[in-house]
Rosetta silent file (secondary structure, phi, psi, omega in degrees, C-alpha in Angstrom):
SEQUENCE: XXXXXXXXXXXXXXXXXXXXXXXXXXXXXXXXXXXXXXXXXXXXXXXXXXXXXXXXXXXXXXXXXXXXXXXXXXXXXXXXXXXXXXXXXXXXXXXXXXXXXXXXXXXXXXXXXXXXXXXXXXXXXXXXXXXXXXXXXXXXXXXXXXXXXXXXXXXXX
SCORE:     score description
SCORE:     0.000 S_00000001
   1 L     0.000  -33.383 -174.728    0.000    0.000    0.000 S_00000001
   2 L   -68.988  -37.819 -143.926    3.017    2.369    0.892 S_00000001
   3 H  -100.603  -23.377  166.039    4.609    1.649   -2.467 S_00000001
   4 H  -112.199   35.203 -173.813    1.273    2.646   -4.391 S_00000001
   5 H  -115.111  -54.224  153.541    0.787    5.374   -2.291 S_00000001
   6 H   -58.820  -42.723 -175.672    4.464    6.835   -3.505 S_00000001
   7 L   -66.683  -12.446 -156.464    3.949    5.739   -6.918 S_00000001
   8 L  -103.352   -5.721 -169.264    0.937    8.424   -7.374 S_00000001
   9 L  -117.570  145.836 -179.642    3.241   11.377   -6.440 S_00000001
  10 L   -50.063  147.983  175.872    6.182   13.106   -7.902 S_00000001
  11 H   -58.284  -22.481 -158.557    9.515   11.830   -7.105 S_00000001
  12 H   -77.028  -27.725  140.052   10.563   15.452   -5.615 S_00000001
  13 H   -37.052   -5.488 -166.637    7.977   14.266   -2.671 S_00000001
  14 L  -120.223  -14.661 -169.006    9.682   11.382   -1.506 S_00000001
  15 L  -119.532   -8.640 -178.559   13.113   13.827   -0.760 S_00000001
  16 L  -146.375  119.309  169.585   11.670   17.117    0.450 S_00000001
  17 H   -35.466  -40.942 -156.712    9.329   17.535    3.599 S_00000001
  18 H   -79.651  -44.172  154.831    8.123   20.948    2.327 S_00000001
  19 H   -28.082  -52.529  153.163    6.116   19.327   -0.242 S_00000001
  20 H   -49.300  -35.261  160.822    4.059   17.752    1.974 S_00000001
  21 H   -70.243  -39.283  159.224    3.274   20.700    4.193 S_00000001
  22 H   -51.128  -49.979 -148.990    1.826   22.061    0.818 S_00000001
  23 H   -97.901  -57.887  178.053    0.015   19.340   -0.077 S_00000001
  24 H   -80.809  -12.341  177.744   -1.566   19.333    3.336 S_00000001
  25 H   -55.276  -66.124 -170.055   -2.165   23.227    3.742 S_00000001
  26 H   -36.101  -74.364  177.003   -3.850   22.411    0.184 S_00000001
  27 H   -54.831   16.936  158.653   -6.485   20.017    1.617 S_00000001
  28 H   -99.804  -16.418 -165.591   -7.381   22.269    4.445 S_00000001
  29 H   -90.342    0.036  179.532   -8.009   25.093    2.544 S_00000001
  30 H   -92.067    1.659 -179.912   -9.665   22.725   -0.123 S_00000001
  31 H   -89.226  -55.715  162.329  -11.973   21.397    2.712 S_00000001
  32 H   -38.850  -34.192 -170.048  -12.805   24.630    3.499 S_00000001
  33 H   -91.947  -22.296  176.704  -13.749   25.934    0.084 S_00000001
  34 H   -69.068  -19.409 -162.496  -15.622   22.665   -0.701 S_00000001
  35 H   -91.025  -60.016  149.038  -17.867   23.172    2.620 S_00000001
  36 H    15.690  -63.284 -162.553  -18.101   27.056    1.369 S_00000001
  37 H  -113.991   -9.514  170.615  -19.582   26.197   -1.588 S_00000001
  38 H   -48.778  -51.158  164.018  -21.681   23.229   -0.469 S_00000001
  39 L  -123.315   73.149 -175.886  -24.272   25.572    0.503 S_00000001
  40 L   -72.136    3.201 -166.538  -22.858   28.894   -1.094 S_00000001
  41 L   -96.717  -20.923  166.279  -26.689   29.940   -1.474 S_00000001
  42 L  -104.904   15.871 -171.878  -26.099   30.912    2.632 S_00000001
  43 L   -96.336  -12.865  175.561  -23.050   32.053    2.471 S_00000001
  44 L   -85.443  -27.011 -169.409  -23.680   35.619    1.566 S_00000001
  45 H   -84.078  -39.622 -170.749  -26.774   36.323    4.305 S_00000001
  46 H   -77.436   -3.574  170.156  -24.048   34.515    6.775 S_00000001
  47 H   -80.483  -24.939  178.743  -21.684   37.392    5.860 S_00000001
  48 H   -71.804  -17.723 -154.825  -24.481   40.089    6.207 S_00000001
  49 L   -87.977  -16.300  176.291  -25.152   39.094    9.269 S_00000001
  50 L   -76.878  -14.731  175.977  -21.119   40.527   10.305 S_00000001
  51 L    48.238   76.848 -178.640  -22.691   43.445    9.602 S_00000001
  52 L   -96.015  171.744  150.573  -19.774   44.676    7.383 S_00000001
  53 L   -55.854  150.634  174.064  -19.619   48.066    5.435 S_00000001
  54 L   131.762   -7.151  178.682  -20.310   47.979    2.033 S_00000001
  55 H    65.010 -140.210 -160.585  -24.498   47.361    1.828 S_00000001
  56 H   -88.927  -38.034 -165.684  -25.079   44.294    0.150 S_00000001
  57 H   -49.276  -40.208  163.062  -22.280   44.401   -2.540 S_00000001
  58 H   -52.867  -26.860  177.176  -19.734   43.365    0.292 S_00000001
  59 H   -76.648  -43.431  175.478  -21.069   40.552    1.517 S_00000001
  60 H   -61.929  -58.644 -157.927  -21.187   38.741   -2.441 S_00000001
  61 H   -49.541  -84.579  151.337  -17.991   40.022   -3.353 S_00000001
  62 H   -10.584  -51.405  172.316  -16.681   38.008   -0.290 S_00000001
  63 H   -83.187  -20.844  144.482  -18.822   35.266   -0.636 S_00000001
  64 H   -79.456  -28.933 -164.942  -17.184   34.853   -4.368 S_00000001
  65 H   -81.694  -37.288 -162.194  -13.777   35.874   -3.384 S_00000001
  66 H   -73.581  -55.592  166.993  -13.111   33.683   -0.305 S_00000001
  67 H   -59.132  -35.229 -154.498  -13.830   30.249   -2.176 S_00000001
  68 H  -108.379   -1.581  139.024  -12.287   31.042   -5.427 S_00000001
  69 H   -52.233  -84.358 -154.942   -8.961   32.572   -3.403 S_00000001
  70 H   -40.408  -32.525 -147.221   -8.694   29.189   -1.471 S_00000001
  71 H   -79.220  -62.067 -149.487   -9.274   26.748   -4.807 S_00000001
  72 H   -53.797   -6.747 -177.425   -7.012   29.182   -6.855 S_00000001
  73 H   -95.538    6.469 -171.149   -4.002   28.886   -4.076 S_00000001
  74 H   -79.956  -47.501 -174.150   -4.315   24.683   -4.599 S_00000001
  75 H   -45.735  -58.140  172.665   -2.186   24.800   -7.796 S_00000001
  76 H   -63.923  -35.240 -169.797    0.943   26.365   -5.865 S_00000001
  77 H   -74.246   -4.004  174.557    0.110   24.201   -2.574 S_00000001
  78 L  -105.816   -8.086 -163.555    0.182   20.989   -4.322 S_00000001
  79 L    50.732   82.239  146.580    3.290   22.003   -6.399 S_00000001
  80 L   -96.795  145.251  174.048    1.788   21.842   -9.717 S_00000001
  81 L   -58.662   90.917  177.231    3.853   22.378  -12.850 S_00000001
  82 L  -118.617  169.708  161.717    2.715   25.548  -13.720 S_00000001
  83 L   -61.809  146.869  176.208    4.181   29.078  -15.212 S_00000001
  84 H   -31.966  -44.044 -158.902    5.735   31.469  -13.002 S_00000001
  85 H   -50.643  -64.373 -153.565    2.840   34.025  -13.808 S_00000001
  86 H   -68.196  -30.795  161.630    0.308   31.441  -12.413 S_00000001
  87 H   -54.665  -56.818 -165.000    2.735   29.948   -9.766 S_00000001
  88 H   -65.001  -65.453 -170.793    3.007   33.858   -8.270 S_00000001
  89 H   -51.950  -42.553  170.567   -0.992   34.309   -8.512 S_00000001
  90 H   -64.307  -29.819 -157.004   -1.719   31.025   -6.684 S_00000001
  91 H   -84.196  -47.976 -168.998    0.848   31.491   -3.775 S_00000001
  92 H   -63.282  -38.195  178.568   -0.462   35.093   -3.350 S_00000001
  93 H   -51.468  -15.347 -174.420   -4.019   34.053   -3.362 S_00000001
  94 H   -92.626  -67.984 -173.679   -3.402   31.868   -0.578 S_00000001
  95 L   -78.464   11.127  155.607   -2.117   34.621    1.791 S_00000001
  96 L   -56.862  -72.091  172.967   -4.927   36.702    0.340 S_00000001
  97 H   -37.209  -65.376 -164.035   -7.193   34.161    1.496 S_00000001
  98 H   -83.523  -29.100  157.834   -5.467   34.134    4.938 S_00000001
  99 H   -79.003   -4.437  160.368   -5.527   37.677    5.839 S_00000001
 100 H   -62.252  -41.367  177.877   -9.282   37.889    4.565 S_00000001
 101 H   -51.806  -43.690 -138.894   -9.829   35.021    7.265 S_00000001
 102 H   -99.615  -75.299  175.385   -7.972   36.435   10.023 S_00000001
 103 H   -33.348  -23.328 -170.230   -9.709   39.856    9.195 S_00000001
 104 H  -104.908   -3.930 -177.984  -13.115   38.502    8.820 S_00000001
 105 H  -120.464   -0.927  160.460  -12.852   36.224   12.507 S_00000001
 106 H   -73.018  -37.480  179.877  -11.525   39.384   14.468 S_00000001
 107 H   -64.666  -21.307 -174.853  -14.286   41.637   13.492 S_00000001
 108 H   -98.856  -14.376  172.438  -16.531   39.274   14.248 S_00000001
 109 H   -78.656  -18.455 -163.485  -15.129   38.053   17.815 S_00000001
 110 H   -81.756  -40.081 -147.955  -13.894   41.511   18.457 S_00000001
 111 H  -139.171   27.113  152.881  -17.612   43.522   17.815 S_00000001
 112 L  -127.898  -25.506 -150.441  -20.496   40.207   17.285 S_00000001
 113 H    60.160 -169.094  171.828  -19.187   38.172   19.596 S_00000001
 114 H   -82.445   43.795 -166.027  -20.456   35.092   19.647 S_00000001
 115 H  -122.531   21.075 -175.184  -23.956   35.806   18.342 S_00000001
 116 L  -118.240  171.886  168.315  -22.489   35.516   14.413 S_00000001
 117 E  -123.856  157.155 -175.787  -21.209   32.395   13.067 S_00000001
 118 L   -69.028  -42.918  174.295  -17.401   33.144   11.513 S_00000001
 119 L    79.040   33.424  147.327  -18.529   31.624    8.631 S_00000001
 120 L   -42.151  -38.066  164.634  -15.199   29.685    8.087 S_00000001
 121 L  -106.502   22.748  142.590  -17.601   26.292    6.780 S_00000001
 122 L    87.981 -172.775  144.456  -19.899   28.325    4.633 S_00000001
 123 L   -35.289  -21.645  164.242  -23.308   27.139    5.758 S_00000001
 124 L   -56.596  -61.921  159.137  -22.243   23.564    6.311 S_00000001
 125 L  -105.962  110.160 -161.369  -20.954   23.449    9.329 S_00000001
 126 L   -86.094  100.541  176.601  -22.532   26.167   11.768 S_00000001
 127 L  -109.056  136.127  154.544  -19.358   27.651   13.682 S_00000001
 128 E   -81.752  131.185 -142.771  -19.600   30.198   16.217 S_00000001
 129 L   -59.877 -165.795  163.759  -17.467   33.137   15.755 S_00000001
 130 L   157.666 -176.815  179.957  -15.271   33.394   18.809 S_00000001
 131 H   -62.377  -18.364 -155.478  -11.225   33.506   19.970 S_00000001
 132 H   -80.765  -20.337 -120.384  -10.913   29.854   18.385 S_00000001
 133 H  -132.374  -74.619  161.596  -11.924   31.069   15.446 S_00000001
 134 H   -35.651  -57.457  165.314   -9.090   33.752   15.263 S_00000001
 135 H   -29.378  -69.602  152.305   -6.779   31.230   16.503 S_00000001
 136 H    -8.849  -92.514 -155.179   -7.800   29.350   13.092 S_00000001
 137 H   -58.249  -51.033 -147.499   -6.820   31.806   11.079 S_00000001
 138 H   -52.302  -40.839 -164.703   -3.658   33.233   12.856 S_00000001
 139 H   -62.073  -61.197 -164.601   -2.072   28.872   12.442 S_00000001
 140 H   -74.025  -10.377  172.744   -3.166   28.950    8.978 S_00000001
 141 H  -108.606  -13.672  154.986   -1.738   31.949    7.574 S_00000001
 142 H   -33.173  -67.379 -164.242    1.485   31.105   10.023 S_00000001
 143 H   -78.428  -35.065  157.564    1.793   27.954    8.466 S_00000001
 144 H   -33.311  -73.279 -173.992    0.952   29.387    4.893 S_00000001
 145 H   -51.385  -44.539 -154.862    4.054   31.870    5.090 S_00000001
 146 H   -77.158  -29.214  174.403    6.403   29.173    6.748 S_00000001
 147 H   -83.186  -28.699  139.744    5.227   27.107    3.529 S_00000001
 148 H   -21.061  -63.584  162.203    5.779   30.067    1.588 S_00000001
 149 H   -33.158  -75.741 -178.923    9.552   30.030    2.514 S_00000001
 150 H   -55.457  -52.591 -145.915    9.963   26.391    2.193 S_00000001
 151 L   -59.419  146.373  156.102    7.891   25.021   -0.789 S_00000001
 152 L   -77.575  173.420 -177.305   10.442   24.787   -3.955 S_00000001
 153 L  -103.397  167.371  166.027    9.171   25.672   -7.241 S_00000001
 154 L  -136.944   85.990 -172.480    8.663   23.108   -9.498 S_00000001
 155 L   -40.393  147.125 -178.774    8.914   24.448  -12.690 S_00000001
 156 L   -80.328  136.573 -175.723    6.694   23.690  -16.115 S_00000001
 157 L   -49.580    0.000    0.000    8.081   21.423  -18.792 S_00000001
């Protein structure tokens, strides 16, 4: 099982650690954008409900932007062979992603409290904002940048 487990992955995976810390950043943020988008038809009323500025327009723009940052940061976090251009735009998109997060669970623990949900699972999972919720964020854009550092490029044929 180990040995067809290795065979599905690039050799450059079997010799450098940082790969892997990519590869798993990718599936959290792709579990996040799949639960996101599971019910994305609540995901804009759970943003109004943060009561940000911005009327109504903020809350879509957000509620497209959040999901389609995380899936667009999977290409660098997986190391796919891509072009620089599109290698730069995923890796940024990612810490995009992660300072929208971290911005979007202070306002609401700092000035809702807990009487918002963070809206970290979309509609899927009903999380209450709160410090845990910040915490969240703070590890994941931590561990973004430290994978930032690390990951190698893996250049396109």
């Amino acid at each position: 099982m180990k040995e067809f487990i290795a065979s599905i992955f690039p050799a450059e995976f079997k010799h450098n650690v940082a790969y892997w810390r990519g590869f798993t950043l990718g599936l959290v943020l792709l579990i996040l954008a799949v639960t996101q988008l599971f019910r994305f038809e609540e995901l804009p009323g759970i943003i109004k409900a943060m009561h940000l500025a911005g009327f109504g327009v903020t809350n879509w723009v957000l509620a497209i932007a959040i999901p389609l940052l995380e899936i667009a940061s999977i290409p660098y976090l997986i190391s796919m062979r891509v072009t620089t251009q599109l290698r730069s735009i995923s890796k940024w998109s990612g810490l995009a992603v992660c300072v929208v997060l971290i911005a979007l669970t202070l306002w609401t623990t700092l000035y809702m409290g807990a009487s918002v949900q963070s809206g970290l699972f979309g509609g899927t999972i009903a999380t209450d904002s709160g410090w845990w919720t910040v915490l969240f964020s703070l590890l994941l854009t931590w561990s973004y940048v430290l994978t930032m550092r690390e990951l190698p490029p893996r250049r396109a044929h």
